[in-house]
PyMOL CGO cylinders between C-alpha atoms (Angstrom):
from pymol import cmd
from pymol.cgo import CYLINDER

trace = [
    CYLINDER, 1.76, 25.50, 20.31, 0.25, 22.11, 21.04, 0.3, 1, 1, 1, 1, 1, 1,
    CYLINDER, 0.25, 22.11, 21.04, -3.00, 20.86, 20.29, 0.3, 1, 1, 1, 1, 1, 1,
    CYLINDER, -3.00, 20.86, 20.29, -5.91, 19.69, 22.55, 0.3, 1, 1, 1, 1, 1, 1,
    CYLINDER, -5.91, 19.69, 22.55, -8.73, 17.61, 21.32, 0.3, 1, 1, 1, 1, 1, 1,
    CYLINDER, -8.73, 17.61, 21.32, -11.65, 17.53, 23.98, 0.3, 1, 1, 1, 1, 1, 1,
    CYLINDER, -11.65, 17.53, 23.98, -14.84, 15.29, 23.94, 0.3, 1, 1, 1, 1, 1, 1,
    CYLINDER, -14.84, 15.29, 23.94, -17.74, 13.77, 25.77, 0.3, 1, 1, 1, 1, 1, 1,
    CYLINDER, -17.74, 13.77, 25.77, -16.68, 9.76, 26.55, 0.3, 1, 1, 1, 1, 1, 1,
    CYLINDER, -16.68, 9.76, 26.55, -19.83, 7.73, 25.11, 0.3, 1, 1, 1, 1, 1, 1,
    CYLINDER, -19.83, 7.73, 25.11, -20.83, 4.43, 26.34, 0.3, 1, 1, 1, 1, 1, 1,
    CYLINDER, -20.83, 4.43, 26.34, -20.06, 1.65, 23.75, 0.3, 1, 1, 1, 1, 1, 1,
    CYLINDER, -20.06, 1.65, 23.75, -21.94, -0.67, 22.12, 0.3, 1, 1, 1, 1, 1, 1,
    CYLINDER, -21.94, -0.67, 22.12, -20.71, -3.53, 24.43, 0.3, 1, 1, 1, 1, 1, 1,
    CYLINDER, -20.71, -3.53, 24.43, -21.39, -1.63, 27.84, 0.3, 1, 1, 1, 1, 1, 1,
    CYLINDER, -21.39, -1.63, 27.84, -24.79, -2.19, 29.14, 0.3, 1, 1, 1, 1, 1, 1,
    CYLINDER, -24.79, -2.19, 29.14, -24.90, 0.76, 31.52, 0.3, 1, 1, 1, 1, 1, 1,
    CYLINDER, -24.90, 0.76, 31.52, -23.91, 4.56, 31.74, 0.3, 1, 1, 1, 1, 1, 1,
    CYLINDER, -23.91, 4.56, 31.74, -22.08, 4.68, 34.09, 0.3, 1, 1, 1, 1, 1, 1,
    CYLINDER, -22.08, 4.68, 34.09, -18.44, 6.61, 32.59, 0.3, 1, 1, 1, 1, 1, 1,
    CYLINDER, -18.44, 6.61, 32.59, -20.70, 8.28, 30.08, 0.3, 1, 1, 1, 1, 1, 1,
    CYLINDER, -20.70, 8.28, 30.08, -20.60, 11.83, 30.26, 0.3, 1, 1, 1, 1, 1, 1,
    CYLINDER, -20.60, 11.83, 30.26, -16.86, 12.30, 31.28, 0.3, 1, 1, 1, 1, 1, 1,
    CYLINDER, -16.86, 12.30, 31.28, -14.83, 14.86, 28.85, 0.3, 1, 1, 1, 1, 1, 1,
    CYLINDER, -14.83, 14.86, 28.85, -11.66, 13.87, 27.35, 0.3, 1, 1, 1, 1, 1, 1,
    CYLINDER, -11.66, 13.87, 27.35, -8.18, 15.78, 26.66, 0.3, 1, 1, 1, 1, 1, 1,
    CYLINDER, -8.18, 15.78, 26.66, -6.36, 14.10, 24.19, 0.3, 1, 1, 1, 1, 1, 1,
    CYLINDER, -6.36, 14.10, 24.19, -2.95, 15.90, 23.12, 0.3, 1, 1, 1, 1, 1, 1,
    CYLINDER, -2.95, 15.90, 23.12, -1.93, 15.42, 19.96, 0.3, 1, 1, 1, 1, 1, 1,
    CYLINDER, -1.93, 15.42, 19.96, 1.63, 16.11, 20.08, 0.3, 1, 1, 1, 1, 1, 1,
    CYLINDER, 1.63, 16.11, 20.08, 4.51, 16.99, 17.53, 0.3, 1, 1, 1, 1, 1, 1,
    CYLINDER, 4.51, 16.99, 17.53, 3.93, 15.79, 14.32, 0.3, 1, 1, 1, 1, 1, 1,
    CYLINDER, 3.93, 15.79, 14.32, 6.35, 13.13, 12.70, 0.3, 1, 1, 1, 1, 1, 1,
    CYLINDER, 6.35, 13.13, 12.70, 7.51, 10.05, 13.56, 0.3, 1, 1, 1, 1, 1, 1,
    CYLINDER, 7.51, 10.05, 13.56, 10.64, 7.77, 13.07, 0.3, 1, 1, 1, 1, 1, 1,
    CYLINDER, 10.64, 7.77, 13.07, 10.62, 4.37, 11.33, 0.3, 1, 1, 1, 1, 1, 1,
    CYLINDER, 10.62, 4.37, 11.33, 12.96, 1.49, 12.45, 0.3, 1, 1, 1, 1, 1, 1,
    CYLINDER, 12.96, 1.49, 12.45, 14.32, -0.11, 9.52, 0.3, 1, 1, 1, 1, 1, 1,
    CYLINDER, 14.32, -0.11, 9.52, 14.90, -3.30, 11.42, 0.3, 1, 1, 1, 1, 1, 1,
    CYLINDER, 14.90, -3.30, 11.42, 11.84, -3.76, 13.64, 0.3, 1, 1, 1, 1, 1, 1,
    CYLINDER, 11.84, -3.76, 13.64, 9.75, -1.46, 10.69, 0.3, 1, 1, 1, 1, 1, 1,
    CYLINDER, 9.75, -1.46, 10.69, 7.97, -0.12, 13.82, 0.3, 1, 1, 1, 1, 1, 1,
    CYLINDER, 7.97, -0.12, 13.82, 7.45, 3.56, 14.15, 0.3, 1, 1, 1, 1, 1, 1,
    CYLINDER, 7.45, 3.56, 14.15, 8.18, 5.28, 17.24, 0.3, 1, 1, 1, 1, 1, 1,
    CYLINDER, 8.18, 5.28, 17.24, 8.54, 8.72, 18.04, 0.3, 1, 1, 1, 1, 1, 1,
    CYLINDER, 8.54, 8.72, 18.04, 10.64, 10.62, 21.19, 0.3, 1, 1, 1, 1, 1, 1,
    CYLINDER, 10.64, 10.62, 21.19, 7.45, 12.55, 21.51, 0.3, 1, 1, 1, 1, 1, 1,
    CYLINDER, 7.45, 12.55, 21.51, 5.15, 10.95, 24.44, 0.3, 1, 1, 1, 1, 1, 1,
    CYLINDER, 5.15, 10.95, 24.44, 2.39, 13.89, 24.84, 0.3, 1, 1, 1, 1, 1, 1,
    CYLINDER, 2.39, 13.89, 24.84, 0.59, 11.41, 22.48, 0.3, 1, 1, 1, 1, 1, 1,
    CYLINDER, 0.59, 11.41, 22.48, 0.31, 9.28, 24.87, 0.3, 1, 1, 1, 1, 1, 1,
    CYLINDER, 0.31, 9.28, 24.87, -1.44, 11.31, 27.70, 0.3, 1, 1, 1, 1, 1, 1,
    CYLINDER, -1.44, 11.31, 27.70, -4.97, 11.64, 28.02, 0.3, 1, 1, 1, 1, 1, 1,
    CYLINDER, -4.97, 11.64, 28.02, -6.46, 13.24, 30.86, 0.3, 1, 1, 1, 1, 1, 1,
    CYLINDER, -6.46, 13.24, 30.86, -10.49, 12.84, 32.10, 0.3, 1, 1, 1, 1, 1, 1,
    CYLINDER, -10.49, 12.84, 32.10, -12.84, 15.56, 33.79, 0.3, 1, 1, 1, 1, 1, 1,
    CYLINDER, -12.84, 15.56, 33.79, -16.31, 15.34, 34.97, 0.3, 1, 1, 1, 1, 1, 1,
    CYLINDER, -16.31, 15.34, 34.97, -16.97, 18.50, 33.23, 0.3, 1, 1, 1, 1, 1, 1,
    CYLINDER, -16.97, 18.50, 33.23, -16.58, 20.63, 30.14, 0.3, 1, 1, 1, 1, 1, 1,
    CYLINDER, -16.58, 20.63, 30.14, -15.50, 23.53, 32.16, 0.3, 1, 1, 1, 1, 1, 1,
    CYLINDER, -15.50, 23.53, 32.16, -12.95, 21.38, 34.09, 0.3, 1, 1, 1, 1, 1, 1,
    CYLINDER, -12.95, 21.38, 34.09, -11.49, 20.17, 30.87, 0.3, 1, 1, 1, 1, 1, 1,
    CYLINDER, -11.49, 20.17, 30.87, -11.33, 23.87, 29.18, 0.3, 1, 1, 1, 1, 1, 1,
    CYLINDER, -11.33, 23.87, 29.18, -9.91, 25.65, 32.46, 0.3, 1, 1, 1, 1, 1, 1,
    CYLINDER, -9.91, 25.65, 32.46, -7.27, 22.91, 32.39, 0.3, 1, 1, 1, 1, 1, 1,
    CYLINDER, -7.27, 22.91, 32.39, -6.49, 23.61, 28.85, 0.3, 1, 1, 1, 1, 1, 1,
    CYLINDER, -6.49, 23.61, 28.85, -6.30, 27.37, 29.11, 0.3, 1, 1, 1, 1, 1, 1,
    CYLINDER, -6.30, 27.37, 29.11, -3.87, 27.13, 32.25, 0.3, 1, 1, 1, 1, 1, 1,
    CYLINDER, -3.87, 27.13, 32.25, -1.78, 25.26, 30.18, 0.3, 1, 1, 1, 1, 1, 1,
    CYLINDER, -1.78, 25.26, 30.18, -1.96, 26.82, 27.14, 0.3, 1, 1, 1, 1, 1, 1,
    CYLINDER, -1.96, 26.82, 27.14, -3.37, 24.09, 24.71, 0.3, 1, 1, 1, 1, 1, 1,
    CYLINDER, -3.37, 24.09, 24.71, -4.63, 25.38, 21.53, 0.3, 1, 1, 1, 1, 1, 1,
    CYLINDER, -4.63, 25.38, 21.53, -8.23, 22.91, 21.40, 0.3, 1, 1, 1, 1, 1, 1,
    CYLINDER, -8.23, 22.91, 21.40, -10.90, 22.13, 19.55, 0.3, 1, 1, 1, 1, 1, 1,
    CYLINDER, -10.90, 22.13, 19.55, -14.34, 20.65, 21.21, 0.3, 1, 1, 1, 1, 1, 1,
    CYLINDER, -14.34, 20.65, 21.21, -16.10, 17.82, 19.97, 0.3, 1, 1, 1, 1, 1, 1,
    CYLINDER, -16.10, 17.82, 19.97, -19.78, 17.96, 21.19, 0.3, 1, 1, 1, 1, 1, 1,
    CYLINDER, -19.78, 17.96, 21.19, -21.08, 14.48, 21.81, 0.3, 1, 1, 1, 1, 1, 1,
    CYLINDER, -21.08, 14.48, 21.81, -23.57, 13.20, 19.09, 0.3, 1, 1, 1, 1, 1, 1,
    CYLINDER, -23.57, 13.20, 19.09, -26.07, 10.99, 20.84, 0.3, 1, 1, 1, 1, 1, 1,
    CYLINDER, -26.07, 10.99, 20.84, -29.29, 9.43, 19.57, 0.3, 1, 1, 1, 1, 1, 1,
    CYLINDER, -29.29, 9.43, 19.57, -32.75, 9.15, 21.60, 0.3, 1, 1, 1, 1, 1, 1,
    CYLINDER, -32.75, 9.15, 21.60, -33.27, 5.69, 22.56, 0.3, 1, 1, 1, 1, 1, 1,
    CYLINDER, -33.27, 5.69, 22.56, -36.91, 4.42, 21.00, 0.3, 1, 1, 1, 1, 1, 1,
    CYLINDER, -36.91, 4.42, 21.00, -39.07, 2.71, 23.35, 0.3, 1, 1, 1, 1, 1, 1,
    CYLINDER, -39.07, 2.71, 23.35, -40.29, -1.00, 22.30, 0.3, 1, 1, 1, 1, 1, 1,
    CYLINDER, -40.29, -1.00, 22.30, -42.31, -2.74, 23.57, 0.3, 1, 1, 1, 1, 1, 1,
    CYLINDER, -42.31, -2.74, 23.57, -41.44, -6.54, 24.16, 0.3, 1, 1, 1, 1, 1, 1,
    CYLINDER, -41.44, -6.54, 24.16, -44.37, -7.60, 21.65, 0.3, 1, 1, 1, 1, 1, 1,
    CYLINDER, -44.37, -7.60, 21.65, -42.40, -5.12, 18.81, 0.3, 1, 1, 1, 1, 1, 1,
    CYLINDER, -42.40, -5.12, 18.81, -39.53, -7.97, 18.58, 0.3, 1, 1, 1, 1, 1, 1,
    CYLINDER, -39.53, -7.97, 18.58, -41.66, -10.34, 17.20, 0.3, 1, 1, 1, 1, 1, 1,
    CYLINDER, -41.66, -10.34, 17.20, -43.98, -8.02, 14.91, 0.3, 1, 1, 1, 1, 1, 1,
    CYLINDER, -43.98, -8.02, 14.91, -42.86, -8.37, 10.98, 0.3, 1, 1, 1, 1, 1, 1,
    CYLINDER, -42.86, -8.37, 10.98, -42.72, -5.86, 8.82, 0.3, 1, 1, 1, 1, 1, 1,
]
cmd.load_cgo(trace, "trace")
């Protein structure tokens, strides 16, 4: 059986706004294994499920797509911080 990894998208530290935050992931991890050129000394693999990921606006989306096809999946629940309020006057206070 294949496995699913699913996840909330965060924004990054170099966007400035939220606007894709909050979509859910699938990333399928695929068969395990891979094959190593001996004259490139790449490693590729015939196995291109690693390749897909698939986005939802919701969790539900994301897990009803899962369980119609059958992915095994585990759910990563998005670890996000409260911003703190400063005031403009804070930048310049020392400590």
């Amino acid at each position: 059986m294949i496995h699913a990894r699913i996840f909330s998208t965060l924004k990054s530290t170099a966007q400035a706004g939220r606007a894709k935050q909050g979509q859910w992931t699938i990333e399928v991890s695929g068969m395990p294994g891979s094959i190593r050129d001996l004259e490139t000394a790449w490693n590729s693999t015939a196995d291109t499920l690693r390749q897909i990921t698939l986005k939802f606006n919701s969790l539900e989306d994301a897990r009803s797509f899962a369980d119609r096809h059958q992915l095994r999946y585990t759910i990563e629940t998005p670890k996000s911080a409260a911003p703190r309020r400063r005031t403009y006057a804070e930048n310049f206070r020392h400590a």
